[in-house]
LUMBAKOL-83679 format. One record per residue (C-alpha): x, y, z. Coordinates in steps of 0.5 Angstrom, whole numbers, plus 500, padded with zeros to 3 digits. Layout:
XYZ/...
//
This chain:
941624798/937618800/931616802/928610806/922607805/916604810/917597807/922595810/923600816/930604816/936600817/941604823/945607817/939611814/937614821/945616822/944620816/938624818/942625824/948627821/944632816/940634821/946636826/950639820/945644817/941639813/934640811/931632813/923630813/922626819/914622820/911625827/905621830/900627827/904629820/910630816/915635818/921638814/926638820/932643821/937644827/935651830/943652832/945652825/943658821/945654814/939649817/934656819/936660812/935653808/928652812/926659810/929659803/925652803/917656806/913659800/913667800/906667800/905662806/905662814/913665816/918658817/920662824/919661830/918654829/917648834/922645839/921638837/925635843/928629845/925626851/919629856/925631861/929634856/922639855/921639862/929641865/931645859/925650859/925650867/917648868/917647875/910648877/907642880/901642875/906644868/909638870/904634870/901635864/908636860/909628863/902625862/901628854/908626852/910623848/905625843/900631839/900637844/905643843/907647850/906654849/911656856/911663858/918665862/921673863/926676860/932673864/929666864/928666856/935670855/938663860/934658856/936660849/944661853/943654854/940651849/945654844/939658840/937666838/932669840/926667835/928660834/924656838/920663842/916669841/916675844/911676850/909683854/916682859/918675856/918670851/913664850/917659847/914653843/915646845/913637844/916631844/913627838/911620839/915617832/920612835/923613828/924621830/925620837/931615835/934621829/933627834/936622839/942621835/943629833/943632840/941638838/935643837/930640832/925645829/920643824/915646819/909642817/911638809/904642808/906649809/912647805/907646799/909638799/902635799/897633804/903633810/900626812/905622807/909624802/908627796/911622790/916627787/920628793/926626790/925631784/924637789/929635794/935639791/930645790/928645797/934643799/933636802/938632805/935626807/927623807/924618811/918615808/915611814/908611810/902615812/902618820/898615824/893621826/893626821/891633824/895638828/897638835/893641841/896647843/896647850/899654854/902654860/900660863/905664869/900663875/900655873/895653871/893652863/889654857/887650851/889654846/888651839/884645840/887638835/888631836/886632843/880636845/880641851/876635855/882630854/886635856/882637863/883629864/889628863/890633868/886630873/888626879/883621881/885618889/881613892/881612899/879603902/877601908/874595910/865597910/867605906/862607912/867610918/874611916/874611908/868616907/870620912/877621908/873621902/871628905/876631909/880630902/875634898/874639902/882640902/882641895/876646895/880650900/885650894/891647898/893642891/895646885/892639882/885638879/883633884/877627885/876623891/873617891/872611897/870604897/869598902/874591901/867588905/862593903/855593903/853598897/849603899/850603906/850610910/855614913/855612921/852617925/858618929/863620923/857624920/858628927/865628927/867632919/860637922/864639928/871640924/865644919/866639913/861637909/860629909/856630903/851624901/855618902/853611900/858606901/861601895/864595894/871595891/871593884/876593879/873599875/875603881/881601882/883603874/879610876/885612880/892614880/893613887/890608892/890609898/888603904/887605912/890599914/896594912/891589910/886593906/893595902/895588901/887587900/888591894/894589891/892581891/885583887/889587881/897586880/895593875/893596882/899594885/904599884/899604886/897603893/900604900/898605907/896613908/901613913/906614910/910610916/905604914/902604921/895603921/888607922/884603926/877603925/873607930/866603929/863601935/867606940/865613943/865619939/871621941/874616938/871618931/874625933/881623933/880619927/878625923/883629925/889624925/886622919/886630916/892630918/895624913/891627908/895634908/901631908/899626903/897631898/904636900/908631898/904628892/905636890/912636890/915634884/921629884/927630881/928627874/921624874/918630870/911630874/909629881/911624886/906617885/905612891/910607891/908600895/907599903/911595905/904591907/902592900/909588896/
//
């Protein structure tokens, strides 16, 4: 039995052994971001009897317990999360202090546990017609490196319901408890970063989400990290970037995005507080959109950290954008996703307005269905990548 001390960190033998204890059964405590946890391998019923002989009798019951996963991909493969929305919020809050609550039928949790190696109970609970299984990844990179290590399916209860302390450290007689509570391994990296218990977000099956018990992050965090903001760039954001501007948030009122979404637009050249032309005013009345009550905006860098996603109407404007902020420039492309231009209707006939709405409607749609559709392996939706014009 050993332990490692914060000061200095744990040398690559002490992490082989937690590894090791932990793949054979062992109890190991292991520091997370928010607090300590006594860590067992969920396929291994030594490891589940010693972590339940180990949790008091008058305490919280030690299963079922979180699945400490190894990676964001690991959560998003292995429990099938495949709804644009889940996938996005398991990738942009992982690693760190949230636990997924995802809920599957009875046959999708039967094949989850079959992969997993895992009974019924562990890492689940049962729900009306299925299970709800429990899940993080915790942004430790000591912990990440130990369950990289172990490859297997890390549990943890919190040191404090263990009755060892405030959980945020650990207590000083760990060494001379360790054999009553059957510990193997210990690594003390000094207190934990954050202190409090995660936020429980639950992934609900229609593909939306509810903040269930609030923690380090608030529902309102939540709720932004959720957000996509896109920004759409013209040269004068007085024709062609406003009218997309509308156009998009109309599309996402009419629900056609499973991704809370917010538009903006801006003007390379803008004067601030410039009208909506008249003729691309006219133009989103008559396809029954509602222009709003634009007023133009200078491009700035503070609304190109807003945004995700950067979209230029031109080769030009994408460029524009990636030489005024290298942070930018993975994020904008041309709409058309074949790079060709939106020409800038300013000065012609209504007509022309027209058909720059329409075209412009139809990227956006196109833009929007591609964005929702998850990449393979990626672990959330589809991010623009550079124009051409843009490198």
């Amino acid at each position: 039995m050993t332990a490692a001390s914060a000061n200095p960190p744990p040398t690559r033998a002490a992490l082989e052994r937690a590894a090791d204890a932990l793949r054979n059964g062992r109890l190991v405590i292991l520091p997370t971001e928010t607090v300590y946890g006594v860590f067992a391998s969920g396929r291994s019923a030594e490891g589940l009897t010693a972590l339940g002989a180990a949790h008091p009798e008058d305490g919280p019951r030690a299963l079922p317990a979180t699945w400490h996963a190894e990676s964001t991909s690991a959560i998003l493969d292995r429990l099938r999360i495949s709804a644009p929305l889940h996938r996005r919020l398991v990738a942009r809050l992982s690693p760190g202090p949230v636990r997924f609550v995802v809920v599957k039928t009875a046959d999708e949790a039967t094949a989850i546990r079959r992969a997993l190696g895992v009974d019924a109970g562990v890492i689940d609970a049962p729900t009306d017609g299925g299970a709800e299984f429990w899940a993080r990844v915790p942004d430790h990179p000591i912990t990440q490196s130990v369950l990289a290590q172990a490859a297997t399916v890390a549990i943890a209860a919190r040191l404090s319901a263990l009755g060892l302390g405030d959980g945020r450290t650990l207590p000083s007689d760990v060494a001379e408890r360790a054999d009553a509570l059957g510990l193997a391994e210990w690594i003390d990296a000094g207190p934990t970063r954050l202190g409090k218990p995660s936020t429980t977000v639950r992934l609900t099956p229609d593909g939306s989400y509810l903040v269930t018990h609030p923690g380090v992050y608030d529902e309102r965090y939540i709720q932004k990290r959720a957000e996509r903001t896109i920004l759409f760039v013209c040269t004068g954001n007085t024709c062609r970037s406003p009218m997309a501007e509308a156009i998009a948030r109309d599309v996402v009122a009419k629900g056609r995005s499973p991704i809370p979404t917010r538009v903006i637009s801006a003007g390379t050249s803008a004067m601030p507080g410039a009208f909506m032309s008249a003729e691309a005013k006219t133009a989103l009345e008559e396809m029954g959109i509602d222009p709003g009550r634009h007023r133009s905006r200078l491009l700035s860098r503070e609304l190109l950290a807003e945004a995700e996603l950067i979209f230029g109407m031109t080769v030009a404007h994408a460029r524009a954008v990636a030489a005024s902020d290298d942070a930018a420039a993975g994020r904008v492309q041309t709409l058309d996703p074949d790079g060709s231009d939106v020409q800038d209707p300013i000065g012609g006939p209504i007509e022309e307005y027209r058909q720059t709405a329409r075209r412009l409607r139809d990227l956006i749609e196109r833009r929007l269905a591609s964005l929702d559709t998850p990449t393979p392996g990626d672990g959330s939706t589809q991010s623009a990548q550079p124009s051409q014009g843009a490198r």
